[in-house]
NUNUSE-857737 format. One record per residue (C-alpha): y, z, x; residue in one letter. Coordinates in steps of 0.05 Angstrom, whole numbers, padded with zeros to 5 digits, always signed. Layout:
<rs>
YZXA ...
</rs>
This chain:
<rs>
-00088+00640+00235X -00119+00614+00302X -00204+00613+00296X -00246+00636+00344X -00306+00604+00336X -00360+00625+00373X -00444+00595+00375X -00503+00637+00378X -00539+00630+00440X -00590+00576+00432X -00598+00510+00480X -00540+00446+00466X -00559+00399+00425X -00584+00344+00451X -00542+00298+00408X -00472+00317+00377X -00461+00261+00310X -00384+00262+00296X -00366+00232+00231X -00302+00214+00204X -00295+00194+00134X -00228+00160+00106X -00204+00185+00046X -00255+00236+00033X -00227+00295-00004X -00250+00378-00015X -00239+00363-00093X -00291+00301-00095X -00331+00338-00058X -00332+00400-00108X -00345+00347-00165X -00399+00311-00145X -00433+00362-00111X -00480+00391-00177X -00503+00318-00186X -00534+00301-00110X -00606+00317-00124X -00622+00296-00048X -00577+00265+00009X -00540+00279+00072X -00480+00309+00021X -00533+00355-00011X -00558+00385+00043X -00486+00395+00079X -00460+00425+00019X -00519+00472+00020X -00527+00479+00095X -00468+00467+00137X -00408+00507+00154X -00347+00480+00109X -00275+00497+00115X -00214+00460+00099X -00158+00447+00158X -00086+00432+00149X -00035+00404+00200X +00015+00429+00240X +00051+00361+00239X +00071+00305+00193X +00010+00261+00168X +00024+00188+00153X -00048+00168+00133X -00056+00137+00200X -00102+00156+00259X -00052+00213+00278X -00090+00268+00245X -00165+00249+00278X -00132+00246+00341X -00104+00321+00329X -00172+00337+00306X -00215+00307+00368X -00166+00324+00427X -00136+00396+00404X -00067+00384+00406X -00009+00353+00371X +00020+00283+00371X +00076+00306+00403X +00023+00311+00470X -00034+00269+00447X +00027+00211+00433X -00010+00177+00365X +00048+00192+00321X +00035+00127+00285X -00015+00070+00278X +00052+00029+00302X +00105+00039+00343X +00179+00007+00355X +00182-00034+00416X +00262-00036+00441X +00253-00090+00487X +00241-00145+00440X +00250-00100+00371X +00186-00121+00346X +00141-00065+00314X +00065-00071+00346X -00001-00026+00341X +00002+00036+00388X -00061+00014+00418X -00046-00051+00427X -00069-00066+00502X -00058-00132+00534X -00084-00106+00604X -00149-00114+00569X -00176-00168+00528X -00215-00169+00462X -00286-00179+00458X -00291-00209+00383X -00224-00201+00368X -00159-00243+00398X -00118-00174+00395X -00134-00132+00460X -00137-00057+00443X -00155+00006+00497X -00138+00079+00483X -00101+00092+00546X -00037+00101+00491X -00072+00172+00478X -00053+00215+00534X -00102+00277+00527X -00177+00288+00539X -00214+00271+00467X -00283+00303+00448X -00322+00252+00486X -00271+00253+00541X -00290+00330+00548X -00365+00315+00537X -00368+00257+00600X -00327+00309+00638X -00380+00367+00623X -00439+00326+00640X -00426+00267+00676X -00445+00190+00673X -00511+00218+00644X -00484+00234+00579X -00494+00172+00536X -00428+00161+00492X -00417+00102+00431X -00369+00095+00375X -00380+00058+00316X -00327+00050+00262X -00300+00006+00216X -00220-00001+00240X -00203-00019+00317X -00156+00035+00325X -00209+00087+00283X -00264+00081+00329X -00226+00075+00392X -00194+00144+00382X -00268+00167+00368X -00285+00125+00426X -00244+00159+00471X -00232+00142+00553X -00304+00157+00567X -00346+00123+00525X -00391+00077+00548X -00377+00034+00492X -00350+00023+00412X -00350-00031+00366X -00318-00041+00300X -00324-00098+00242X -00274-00158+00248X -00279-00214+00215X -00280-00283+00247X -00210-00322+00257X -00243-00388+00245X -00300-00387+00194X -00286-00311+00161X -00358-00284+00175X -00359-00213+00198X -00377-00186+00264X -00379-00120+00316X -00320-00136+00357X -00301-00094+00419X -00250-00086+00488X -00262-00107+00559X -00235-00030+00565X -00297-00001+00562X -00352-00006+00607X -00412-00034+00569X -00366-00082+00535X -00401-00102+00462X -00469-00064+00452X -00538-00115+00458X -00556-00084+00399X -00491-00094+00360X -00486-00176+00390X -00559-00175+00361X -00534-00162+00287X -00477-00211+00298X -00534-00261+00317X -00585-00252+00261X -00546-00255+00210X -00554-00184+00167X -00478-00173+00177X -00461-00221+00132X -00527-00224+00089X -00513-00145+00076X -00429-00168+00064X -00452-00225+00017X -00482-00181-00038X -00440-00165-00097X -00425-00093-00110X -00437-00066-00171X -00450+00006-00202X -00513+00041-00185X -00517+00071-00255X -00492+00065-00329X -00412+00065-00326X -00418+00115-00380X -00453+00165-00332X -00390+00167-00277X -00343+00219-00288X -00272+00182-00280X -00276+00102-00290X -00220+00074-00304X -00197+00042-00375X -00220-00027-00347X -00273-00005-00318X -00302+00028-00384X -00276-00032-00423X -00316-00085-00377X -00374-00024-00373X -00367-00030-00299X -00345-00061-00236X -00366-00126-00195X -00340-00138-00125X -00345-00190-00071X -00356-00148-00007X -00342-00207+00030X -00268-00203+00023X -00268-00128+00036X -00324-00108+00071X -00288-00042+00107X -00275-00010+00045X -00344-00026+00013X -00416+00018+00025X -00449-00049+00059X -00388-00027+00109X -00416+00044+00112X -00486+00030+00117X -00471-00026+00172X -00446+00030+00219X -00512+00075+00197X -00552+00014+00220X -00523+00006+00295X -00514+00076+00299X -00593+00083+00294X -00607+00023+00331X -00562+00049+00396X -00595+00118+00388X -00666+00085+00391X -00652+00035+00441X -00606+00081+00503X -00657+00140+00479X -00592+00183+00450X -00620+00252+00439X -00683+00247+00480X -00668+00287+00544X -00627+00349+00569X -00555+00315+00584X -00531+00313+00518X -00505+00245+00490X -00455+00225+00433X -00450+00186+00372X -00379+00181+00337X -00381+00146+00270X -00317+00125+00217X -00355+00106+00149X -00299+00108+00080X -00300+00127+00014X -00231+00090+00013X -00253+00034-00042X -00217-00031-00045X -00180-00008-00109X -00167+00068-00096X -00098+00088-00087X -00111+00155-00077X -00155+00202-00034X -00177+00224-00102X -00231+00203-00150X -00193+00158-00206X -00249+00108-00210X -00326+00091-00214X -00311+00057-00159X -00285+00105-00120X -00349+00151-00138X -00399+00106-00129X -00368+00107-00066X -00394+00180-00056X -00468+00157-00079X -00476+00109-00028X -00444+00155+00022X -00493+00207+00007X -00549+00160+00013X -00523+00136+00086X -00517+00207+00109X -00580+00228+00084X -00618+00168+00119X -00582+00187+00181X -00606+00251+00177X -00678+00235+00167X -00683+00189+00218X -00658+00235+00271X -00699+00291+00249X -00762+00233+00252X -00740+00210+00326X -00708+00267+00364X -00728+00330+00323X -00693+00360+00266X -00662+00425+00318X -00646+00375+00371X -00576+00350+00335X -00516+00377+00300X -00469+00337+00250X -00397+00350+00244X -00363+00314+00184X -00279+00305+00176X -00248+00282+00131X -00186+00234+00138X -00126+00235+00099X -00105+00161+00078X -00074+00150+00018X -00045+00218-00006X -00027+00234-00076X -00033+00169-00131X +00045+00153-00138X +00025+00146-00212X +00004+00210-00216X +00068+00238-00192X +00108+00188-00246X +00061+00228-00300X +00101+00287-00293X +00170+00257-00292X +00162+00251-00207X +00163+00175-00186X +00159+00156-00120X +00223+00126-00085X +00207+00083-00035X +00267+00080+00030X +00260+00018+00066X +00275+00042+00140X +00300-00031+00170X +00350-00042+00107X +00382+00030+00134X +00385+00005+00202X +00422-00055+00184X +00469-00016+00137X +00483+00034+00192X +00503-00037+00234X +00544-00051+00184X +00580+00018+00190X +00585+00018+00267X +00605-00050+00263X +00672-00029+00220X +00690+00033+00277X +00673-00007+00342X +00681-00078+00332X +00631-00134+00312X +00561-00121+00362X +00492-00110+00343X +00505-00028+00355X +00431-00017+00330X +00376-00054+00348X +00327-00036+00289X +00296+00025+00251X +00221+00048+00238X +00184+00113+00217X +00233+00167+00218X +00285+00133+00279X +00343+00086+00279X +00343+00058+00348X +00407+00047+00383X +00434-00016+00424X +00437+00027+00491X +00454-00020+00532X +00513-00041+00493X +00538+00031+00485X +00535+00032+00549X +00582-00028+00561X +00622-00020+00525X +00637+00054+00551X +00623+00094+00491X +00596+00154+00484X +00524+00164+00461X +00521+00227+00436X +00578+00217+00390X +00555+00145+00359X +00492+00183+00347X +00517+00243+00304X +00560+00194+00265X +00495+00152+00250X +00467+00217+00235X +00519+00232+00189X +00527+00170+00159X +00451+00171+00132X +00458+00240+00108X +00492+00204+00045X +00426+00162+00035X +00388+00172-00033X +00326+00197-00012X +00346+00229+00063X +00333+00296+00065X +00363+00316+00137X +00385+00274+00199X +00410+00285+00260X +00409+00263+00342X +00346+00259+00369X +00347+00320+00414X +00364+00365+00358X +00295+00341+00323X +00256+00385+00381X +00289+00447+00352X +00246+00430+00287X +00178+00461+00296X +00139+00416+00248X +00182+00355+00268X +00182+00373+00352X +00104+00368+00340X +00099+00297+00303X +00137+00249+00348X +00126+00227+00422X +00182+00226+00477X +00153+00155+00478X +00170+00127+00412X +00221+00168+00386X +00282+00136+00370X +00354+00158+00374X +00371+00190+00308X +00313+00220+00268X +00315+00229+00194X +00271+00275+00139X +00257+00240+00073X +00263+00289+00007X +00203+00303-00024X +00168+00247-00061X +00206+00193-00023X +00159+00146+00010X +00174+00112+00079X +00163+00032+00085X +00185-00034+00117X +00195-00107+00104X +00124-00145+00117X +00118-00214+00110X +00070-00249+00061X +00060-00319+00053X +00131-00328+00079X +00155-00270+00031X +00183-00201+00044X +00157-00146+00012X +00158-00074+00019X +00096-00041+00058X +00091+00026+00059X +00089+00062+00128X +00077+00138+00106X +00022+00125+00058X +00016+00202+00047X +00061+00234-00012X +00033+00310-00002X +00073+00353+00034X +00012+00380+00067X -00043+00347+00053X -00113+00386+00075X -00178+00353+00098X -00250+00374+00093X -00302+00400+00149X -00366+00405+00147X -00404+00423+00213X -00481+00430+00213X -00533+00454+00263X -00614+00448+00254X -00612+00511+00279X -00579+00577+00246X -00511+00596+00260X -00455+00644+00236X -00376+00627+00241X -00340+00695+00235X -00274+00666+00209X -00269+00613+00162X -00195+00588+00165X -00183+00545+00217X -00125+00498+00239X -00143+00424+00255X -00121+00434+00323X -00187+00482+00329X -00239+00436+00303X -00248+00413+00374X -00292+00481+00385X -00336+00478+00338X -00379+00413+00374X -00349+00437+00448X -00340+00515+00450X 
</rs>
């Protein structure tokens, strides 16, 4: 059911606060929320609108679904099918917003986001107001806060950590005008980065007192870990972006006039250990404590500096990690895994034994076997044919639910809307349920399987929460994630 949302009529506010949070879940949510006493958690679960969206396309745990979510349309317009893509010419796989007509600022690896190809939430803001509207994201991924980020904003940052000496710092692109922030090249100068990732984490209460630690966990009555290594996935990670967040607002006056002005954040719940974007640990809640704390302290500042009716919050949720394979094993369900590059080269193989000995396929990754094209073409076959027999050869695959030529996957709905006339390969494949899609990686000069389609729900759901400091009714509370766009920018 489509939502039409509509506001009361009251001025903007002054400053719109988008949140994304990886891994955060409607279930933890329902949990925890009886033991917040105080915090930005409380008083959204009390206060804000909340719904929960589902998608109209596949979800990989990748940067797919925020880009649904900001721009209003699916990846098969917006292009961000993947956090990777296939590149035929050299038949290497690289990140979809890899850039190298820009260059990193922090960071050897260039990024920009001109690989998204529709207007994001800030892109709409800048083209509502202007170069007055003041614009920043801060996240903890590259790819994360540059989809937050946007065409149009004046800048983003994200934690990398150092190539040569492994301290962490905000790294940026030349993409963007501003380049890196003064006040986030301040906190790579002072130091607090890396005071802040130095501390060890450990619970904020008696282990006893969590509702889900783990058997270790309860055994070793609690957790210690070196944020150092991980500092993304840790609450010094969250509270890092709080802390430039607050220092951009005070410093470019964010919220202070009558353009209104834009601050996009990614914090986690996502702990080093989790392995689902469910509670299964302490770890994982305390988490949720610290996130709560962050929120809240965002909260109170703003209402401090720019007035508590001057703002509005929205909150998503990102789906990451899906449904705990183990889980799925507990009730006689394991996960499969189907290494996409081993079927490429086995479909070779095949094509190899009816047209003679050629590379016929140049390589295979997310749902597509690429073909040699250019070699088909050569040798004077026929396309269309070489690609239903692929199709039909993977059809006897363990773990391939459907296959066939690429331009019979647009007569799919929910497949037409996940893939990009850009990346799509030549023969596109379904996995059965509980089948989980990966590749060979390299570590330490040995292959492994990485998974590629971290998400094991067939539809997984994400939470919303959007609040206002002043009152505000939403007539219809189900809403698709292609409409959350209209409840900041109406």
């Amino acid at each position: 059911m489509v939502c039409v949302c509509t506001l009361p009529l009251h001025p903007s506010p002054r400053l719109t606060v988008v949140v994304a949070v990886d891994g955060m879940s409607q279930s933890d949510l329902n949990m925890l929320r009886t033991y917040w006493q105080q915090g930005g958690l409380r008083t959204l679960s009390e206060e804000a609108y909340q719904t929960q969206v589902t998608f109209p396309h596949q979800v990989y745990g990748g940067d797919e679904t925020l880009a649904t979510m900001l721009t209003g349309v699916t990846p098969d317009q917006h292009s961000l099918c993947m956090d990777y893509y296939y590149n035929r010419r050299d038949r290497k796989v690289y990140p979809t917003l890899k850039d190298d007509n820009y260059t990193g600022i922090g960071t050897s690896v260039p990024y920009s986001p001109q690989a998204v190809l529709t207007p994001t939430m800030s892109d709409r803001l800048r083209m509502a107001e202007g170069d007055d509207a003041a614009i920043y994201a801060i996240g903890l991924h590259p790819s994360t806060t540059i989809v937050l980020a946007g065409h149009a904003a004046n800048a983003c940052c994200w934690l990398q950590q150092n190539e040569e000496d492994g301290h962490w710092q905000w790294a940026s692109t030349s993409f963007y005008h501003d380049g890196l922030p003064a006040a986030a090249d301040e906190m790579n100068m002072n130091g607090h980065i890396n005071e802040l990732a130095s501390r060890t984490w450990m619970p904020r209460m008696d282990i006893a007192m969590y509702n889900r630690p783990s058997a270790e966990e309860r055994k070793a009555k609690g957790f210690s870990i070196s944020q150092q290594s991980c500092l993304t996935s840790t609450p010094a990670g969250n509270t890092l972006v709080i802390e430039l967040a607050l220092a951009l607002q005070e410093k470019k006056n964010l919220g202070k006039n009558a353009i209104p002005d834009m601050l996009l954040l990614e914090l986690t719940v996502s702990s080093p250990h989790a392995t689902a974007d469910r509670i299964q640990t302490a770890e994982q809640e305390d988490m949720y404590l610290w996130l709560n704390q962050d929120l809240g302290y965002l909260m109170e500042q703003l209402d401090r500096r720019i007035g508590h009716t001057n703002y509005n919050i929205l909150v998503v949720g990102l789906p990451r990690l899906g449904a705990d394979a183990s889980r799925l094993a507990d009730i006689n369900m394991p996960v499969r895994n189907f290494n996409v590059e081993q079927a490429a080269a086995l479909t070779n193989t095949y094509l190899m034994a009816i047209y003679g000995h050629e590379r016929w396929v140049d390589g295979g990754f997310g749902q597509s076997i690429y073909l040699n094209r250019t070699l088909i073409e050569q040798k004077h076959q026929s396309l269309a044919n070489i690609q239903q027999q692929v199709a039909d050869f993977l059809m006897e695959f363990t773990g391939i639910h459907t296959a066939f030529p690429a331009s019979a996957a647009y007569l799919n709905p929910s497949l037409a809307t996940s893939m990009h006339k850009r990346y799509i390969g030549d023969v596109i494949f379904r996995l059965e349920s509980g089948c989980q899609l990966t590749h060979t990686s390299y570590v330490n000069g040995h292959e492994q399987d990485s998974p590629i389609d971290r998400i094991l729900d067939e539809q997984p759901s994400t939470p919303v929460l959007y609040w206002s400091g002043t009152h505000f009714t939403f007539p219809q509370s189900d809403i698709n994630a292609t409409d959350i766009l209209r409840l900041v920018l109406p």
